[in-house]
RODO-2510 file (C-alpha; in nm, 4 decimals, decimal comma):
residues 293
     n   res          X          Y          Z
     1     x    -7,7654     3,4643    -2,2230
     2     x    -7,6798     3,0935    -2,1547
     3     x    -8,0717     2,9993    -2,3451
     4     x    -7,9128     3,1964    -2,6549
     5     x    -7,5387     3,0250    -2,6968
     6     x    -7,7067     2,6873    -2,8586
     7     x    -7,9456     2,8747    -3,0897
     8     x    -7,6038     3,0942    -3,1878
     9     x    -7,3687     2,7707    -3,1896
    10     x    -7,6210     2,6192    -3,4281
    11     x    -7,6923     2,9607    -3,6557
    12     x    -7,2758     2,9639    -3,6521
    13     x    -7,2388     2,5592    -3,7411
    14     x    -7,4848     2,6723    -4,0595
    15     x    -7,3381     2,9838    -4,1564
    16     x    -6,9985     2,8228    -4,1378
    17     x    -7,1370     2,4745    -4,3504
    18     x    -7,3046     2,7825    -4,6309
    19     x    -6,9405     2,9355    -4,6278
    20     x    -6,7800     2,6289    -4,7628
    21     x    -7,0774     2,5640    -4,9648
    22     x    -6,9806     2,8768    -5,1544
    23     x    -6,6454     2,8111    -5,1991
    24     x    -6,6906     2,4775    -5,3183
    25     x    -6,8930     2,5909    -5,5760
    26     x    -6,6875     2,8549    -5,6570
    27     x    -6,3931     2,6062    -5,7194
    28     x    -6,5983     2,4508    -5,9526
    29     x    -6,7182     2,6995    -6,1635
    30     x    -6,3384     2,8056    -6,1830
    31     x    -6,2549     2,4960    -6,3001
    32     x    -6,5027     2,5211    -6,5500
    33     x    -6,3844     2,9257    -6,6695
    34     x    -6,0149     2,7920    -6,6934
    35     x    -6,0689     2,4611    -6,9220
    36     x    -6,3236     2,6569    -7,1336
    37     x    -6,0777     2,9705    -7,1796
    38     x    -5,7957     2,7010    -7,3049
    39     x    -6,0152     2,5052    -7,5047
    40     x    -6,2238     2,8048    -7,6743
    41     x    -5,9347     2,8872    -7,9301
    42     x    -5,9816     2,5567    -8,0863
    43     x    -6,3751     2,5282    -8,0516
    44     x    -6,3497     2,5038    -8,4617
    45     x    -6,1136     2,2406    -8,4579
    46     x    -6,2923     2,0239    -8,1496
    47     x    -6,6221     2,0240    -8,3877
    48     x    -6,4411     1,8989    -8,6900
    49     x    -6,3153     1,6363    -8,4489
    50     x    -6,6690     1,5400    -8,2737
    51     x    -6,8247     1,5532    -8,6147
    52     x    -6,6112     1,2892    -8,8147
    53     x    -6,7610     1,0406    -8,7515
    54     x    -7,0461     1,1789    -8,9431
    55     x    -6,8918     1,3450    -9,2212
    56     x    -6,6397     0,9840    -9,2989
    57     x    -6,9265     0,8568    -9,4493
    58     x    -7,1123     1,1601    -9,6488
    59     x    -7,1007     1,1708   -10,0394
    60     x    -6,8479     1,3407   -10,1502
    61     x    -6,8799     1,6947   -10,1882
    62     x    -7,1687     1,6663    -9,9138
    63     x    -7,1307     1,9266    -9,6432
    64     x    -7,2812     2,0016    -9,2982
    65     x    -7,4784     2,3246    -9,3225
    66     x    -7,6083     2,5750    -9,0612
    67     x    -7,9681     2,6592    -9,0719
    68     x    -7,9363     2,9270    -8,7782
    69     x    -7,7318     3,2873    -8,8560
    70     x    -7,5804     3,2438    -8,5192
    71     x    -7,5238     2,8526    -8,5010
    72     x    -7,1468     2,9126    -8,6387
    73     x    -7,0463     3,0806    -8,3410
    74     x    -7,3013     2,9217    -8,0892
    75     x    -7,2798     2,5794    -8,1748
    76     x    -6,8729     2,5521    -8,1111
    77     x    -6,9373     2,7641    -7,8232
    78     x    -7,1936     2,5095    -7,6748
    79     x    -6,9598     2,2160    -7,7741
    80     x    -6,6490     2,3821    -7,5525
    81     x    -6,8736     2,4707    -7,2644
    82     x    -7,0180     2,1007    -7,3074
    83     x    -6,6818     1,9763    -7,2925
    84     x    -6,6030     2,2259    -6,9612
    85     x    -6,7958     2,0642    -6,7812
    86     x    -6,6988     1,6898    -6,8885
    87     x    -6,3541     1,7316    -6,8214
    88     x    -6,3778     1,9512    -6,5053
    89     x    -6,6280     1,6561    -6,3825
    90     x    -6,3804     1,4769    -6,1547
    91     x    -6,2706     1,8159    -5,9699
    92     x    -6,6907     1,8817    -5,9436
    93     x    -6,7172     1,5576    -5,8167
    94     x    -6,4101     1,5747    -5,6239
    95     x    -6,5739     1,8935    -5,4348
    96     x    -6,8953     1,7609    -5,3585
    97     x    -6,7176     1,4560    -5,2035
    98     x    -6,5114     1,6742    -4,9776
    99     x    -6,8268     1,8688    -4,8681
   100     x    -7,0038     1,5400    -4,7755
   101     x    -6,7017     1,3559    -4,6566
   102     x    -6,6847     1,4610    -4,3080
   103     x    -7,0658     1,3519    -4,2410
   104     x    -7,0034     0,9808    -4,3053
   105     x    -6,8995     0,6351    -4,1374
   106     x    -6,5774     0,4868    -4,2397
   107     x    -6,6895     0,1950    -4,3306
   108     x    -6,9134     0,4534    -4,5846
   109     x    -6,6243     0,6238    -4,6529
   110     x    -6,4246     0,2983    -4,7290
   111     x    -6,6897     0,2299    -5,0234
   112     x    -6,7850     0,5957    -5,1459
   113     x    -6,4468     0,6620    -5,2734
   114     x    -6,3468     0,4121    -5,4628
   115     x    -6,7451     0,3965    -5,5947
   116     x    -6,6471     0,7937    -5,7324
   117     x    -6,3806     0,7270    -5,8764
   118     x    -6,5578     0,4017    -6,0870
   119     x    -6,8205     0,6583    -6,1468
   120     x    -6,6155     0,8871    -6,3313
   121     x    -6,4250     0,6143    -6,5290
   122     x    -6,7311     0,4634    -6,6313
   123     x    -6,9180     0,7735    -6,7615
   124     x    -6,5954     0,8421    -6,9636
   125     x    -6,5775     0,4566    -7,1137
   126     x    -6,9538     0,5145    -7,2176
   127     x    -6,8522     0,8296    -7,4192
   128     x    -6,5686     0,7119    -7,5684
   129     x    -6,7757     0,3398    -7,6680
   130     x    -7,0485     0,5930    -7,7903
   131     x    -6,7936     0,7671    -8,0055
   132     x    -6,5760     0,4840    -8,1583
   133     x    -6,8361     0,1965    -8,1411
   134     x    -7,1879     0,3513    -8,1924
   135     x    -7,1388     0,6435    -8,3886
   136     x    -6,9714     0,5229    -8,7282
   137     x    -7,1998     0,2186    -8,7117
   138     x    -7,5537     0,4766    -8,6781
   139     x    -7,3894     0,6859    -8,8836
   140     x    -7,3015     0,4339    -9,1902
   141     x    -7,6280     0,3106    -9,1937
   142     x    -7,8031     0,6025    -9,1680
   143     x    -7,5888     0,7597    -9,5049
   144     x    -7,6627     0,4722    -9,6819
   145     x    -8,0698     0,3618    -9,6072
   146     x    -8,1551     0,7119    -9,7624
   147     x    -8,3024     0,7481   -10,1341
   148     x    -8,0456     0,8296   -10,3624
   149     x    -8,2044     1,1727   -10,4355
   150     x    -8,1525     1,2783   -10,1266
   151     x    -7,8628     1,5364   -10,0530
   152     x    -7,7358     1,4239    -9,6893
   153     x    -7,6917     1,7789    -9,5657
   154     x    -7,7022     1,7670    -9,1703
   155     x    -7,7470     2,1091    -8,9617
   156     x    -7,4568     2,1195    -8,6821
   157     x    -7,6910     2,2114    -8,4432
   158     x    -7,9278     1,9173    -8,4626
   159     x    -7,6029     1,7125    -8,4786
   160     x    -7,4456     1,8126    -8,1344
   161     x    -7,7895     1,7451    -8,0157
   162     x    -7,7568     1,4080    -8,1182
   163     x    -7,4392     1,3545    -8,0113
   164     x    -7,4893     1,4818    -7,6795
   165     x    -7,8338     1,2648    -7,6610
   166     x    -7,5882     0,9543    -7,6896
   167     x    -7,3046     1,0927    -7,4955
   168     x    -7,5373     1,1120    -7,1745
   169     x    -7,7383     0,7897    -7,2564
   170     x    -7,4268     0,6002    -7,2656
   171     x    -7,2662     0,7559    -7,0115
   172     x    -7,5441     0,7128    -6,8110
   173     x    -7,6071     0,3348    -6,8831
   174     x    -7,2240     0,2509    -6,7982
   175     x    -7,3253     0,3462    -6,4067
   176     x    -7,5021    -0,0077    -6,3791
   177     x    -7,2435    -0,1506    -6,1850
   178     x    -7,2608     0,1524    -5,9613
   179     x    -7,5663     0,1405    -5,9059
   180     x    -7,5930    -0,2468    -5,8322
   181     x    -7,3261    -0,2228    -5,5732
   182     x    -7,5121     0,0022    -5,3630
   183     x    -7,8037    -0,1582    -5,3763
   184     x    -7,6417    -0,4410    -5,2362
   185     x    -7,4070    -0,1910    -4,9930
   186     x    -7,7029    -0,0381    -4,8463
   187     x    -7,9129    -0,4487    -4,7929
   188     x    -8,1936    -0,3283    -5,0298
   189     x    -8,0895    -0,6519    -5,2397
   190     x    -7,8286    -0,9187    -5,2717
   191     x    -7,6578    -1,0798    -5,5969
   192     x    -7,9018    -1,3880    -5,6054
   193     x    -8,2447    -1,1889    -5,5482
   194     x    -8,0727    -0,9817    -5,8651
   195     x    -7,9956    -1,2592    -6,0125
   196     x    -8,3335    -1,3901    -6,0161
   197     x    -8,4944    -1,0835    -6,1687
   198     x    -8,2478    -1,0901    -6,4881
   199     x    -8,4924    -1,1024    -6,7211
   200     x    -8,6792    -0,7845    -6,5723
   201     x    -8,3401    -0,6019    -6,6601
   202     x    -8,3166    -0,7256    -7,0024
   203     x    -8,6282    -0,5939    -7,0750
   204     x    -8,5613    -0,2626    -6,8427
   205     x    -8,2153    -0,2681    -7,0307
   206     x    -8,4272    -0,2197    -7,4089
   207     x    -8,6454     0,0210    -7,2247
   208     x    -8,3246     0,2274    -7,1165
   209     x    -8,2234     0,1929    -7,4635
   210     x    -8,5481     0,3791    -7,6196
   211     x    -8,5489     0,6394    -7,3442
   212     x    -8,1756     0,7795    -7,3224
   213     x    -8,1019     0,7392    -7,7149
   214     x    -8,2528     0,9111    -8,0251
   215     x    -8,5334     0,7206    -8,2221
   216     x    -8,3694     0,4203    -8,3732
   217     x    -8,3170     0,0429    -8,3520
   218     x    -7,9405     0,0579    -8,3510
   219     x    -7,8271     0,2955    -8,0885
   220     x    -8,0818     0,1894    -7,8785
   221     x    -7,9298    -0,1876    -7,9383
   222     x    -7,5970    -0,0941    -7,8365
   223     x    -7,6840     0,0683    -7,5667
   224     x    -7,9527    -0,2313    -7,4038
   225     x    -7,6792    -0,4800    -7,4285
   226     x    -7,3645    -0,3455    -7,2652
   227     x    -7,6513    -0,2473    -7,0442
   228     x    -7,7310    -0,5727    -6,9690
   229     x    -7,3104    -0,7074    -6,9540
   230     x    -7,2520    -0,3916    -6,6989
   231     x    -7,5350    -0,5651    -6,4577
   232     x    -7,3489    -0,8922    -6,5035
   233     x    -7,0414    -0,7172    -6,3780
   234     x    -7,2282    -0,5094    -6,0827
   235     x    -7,3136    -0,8973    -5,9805
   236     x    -6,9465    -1,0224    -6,0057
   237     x    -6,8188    -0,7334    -5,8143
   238     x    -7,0748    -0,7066    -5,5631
   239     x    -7,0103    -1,0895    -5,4495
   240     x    -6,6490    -0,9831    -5,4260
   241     x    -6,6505    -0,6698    -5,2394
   242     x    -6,8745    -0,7959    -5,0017
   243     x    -6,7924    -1,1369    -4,9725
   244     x    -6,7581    -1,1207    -4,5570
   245     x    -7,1654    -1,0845    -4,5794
   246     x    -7,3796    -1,3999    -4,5514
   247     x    -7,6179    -1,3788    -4,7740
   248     x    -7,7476    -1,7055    -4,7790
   249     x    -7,8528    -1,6488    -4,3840
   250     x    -8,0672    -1,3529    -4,4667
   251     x    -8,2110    -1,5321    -4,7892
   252     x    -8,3223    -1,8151    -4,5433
   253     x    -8,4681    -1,5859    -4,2978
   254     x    -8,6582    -1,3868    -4,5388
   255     x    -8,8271    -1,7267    -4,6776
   256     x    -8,9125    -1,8137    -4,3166
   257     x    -9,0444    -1,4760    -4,2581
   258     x    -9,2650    -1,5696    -4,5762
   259     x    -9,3799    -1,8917    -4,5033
   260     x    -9,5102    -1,8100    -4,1274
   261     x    -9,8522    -1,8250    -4,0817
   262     x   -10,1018    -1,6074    -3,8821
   263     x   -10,1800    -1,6873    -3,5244
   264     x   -10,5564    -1,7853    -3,6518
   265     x   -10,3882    -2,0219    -3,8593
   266     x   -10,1470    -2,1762    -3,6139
   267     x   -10,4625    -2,1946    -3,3704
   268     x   -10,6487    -2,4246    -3,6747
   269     x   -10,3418    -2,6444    -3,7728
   270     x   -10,2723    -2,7002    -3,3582
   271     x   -10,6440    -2,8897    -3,3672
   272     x   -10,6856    -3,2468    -3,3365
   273     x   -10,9712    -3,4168    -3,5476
   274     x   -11,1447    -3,4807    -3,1997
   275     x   -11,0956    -3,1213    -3,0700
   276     x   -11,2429    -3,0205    -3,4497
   277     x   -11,5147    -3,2104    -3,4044
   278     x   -11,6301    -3,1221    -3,0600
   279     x   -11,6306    -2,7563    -3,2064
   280     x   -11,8757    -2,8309    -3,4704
   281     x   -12,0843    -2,9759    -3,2446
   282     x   -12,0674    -2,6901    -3,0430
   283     x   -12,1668    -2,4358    -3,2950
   284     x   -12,4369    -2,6853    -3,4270
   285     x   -12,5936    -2,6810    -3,0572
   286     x   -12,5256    -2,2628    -3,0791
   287     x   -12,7702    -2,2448    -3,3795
   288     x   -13,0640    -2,4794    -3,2977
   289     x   -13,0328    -2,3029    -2,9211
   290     x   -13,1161    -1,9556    -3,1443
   291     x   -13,3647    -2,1540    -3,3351
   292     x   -13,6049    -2,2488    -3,0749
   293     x   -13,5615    -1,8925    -2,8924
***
């Protein structure tokens, strides 16, 4: 009976750790229900809202259309549920940080928090630059590059795509600083070695940009560069937060871990010219020995 009380301490340990799991997840789905049940009334009046930006700068008497029977009803619908989730984001976040909480250091715990909450902020400033920087500036150009017999007619469907193409891409791209600090946090890098590699993230930055935005030059633009100001930043703030590190010390003992040379090598370099050439002679007497035999 004693052999069994681990196996069940361990089977109760899991059961208990799935419990909390459940609830957890529960919360969050709630979360979701409750801001999607407030916000559903005015699903209407959130599109007009998300789509101004757009329609500002369509001819006048231009429309959106809806190609779709069902895309006046769905596409609203998507937009609220869409926006569910964004908003209920910090109490998602909040209850996967609770769940993982107990399992880490404090000195983990001393960075992981305030590196959530950053997280959060960020995501939100690169929706809201999306909305008020980059959308009436792809917008205006795209309403006015067009032939003139052309009748600007967008499908809200395709449109919320778009939207919520940028909306992640941006989002996304604002976690750079994130993302450099705990590279640093964890000793994969420091600030100089990052340093050094700056124009690899330009270039990565432009990359980023044609991956996480739609098919043109501009979003993809203003999204490399603050891409490329946010790793600036990660740089700045990772010097500061850990500034009781010495990097310089492990810079200096990686380049003497670099420069060492083999033990074969050592053995050739310890040689004197006299030692060097009583070994030639050596292997010169080896070979006419094999000669004559």
């Amino acid at each position: 009976m004693s052999e069994q009380d681990p196996e069940q301490s361990v089977a109760g340990s899991l059961m208990s750790h799935l419990v909390e799991l459940r609830d957890r997840v529960v919360r969050m789905v709630v979360s979701v229900l409750v801001i999607f049940l407030c916000l559903f009334y005015w699903a209407n009046d959130i599109y007009v809202y998300l789509a101004e930006p757009l329609t500002r700068h369509l001819p006048e008497g231009a429309n959106m259309i809806a190609i779709d029977v069902a895309s006046p009803f769905l596409t609203p619908f998507k937009l609220v549920l869409m926006l569910s989730v964004f908003l209920s984001m910090p109490v998602i976040l909040h209850q996967c940080w609770s769940f993982v909480a107990p399992g880490l250091y404090a000195n983990e715990k001393r960075i992981a928090g305030p590196l959530l909450v950053s997280s959060i902020l960020l995501f939100y400033a690169g929706v809201a630059f999306a909305y008020y920087i980059v959308f009436p500036l792809v917008f205006g150009f795209f309403t006015r590059v067009g032939p003139e017999i052309v009748n600007i007619s967008t499908d809200i469907g395709r449109y919320l795509d778009f939207v919520l193409a940028l909306f992640f891409g941006f989002g996304l791209a604002f976690e750079v600083p994130i993302a450099t600090i705990i590279l640093v946090a964890i000793g994969f890098t420091t600030p100089k070695k990052l340093g050094e590699k700056r124009p690899y993230v330009i270039v990565g930055a432009f990359i980023a940009g044609m991956l996480l935005t739609p098919p043109d030059i501009i979003s993809q633009v203003l999204l490399a560069f603050p891409i490329w100001i946010l790793f600036e930043a990660g740089l700045i703030a990772a010097k500061i937060i850990f500034s009781d590190r010495n990097f310089d010390e492990d810079e200096d003992e990686d380049d003497e871990a670099e420069v060492e040379t083999s033990p074969v090598e050592a053995d050739h370099e310890s040689l004197t010219d006299e030692e060097m050439e009583a070994e030639l002679d050596q292997a010169e007497n080896d070979e006419s020995s094999l000669d004559k035999q």
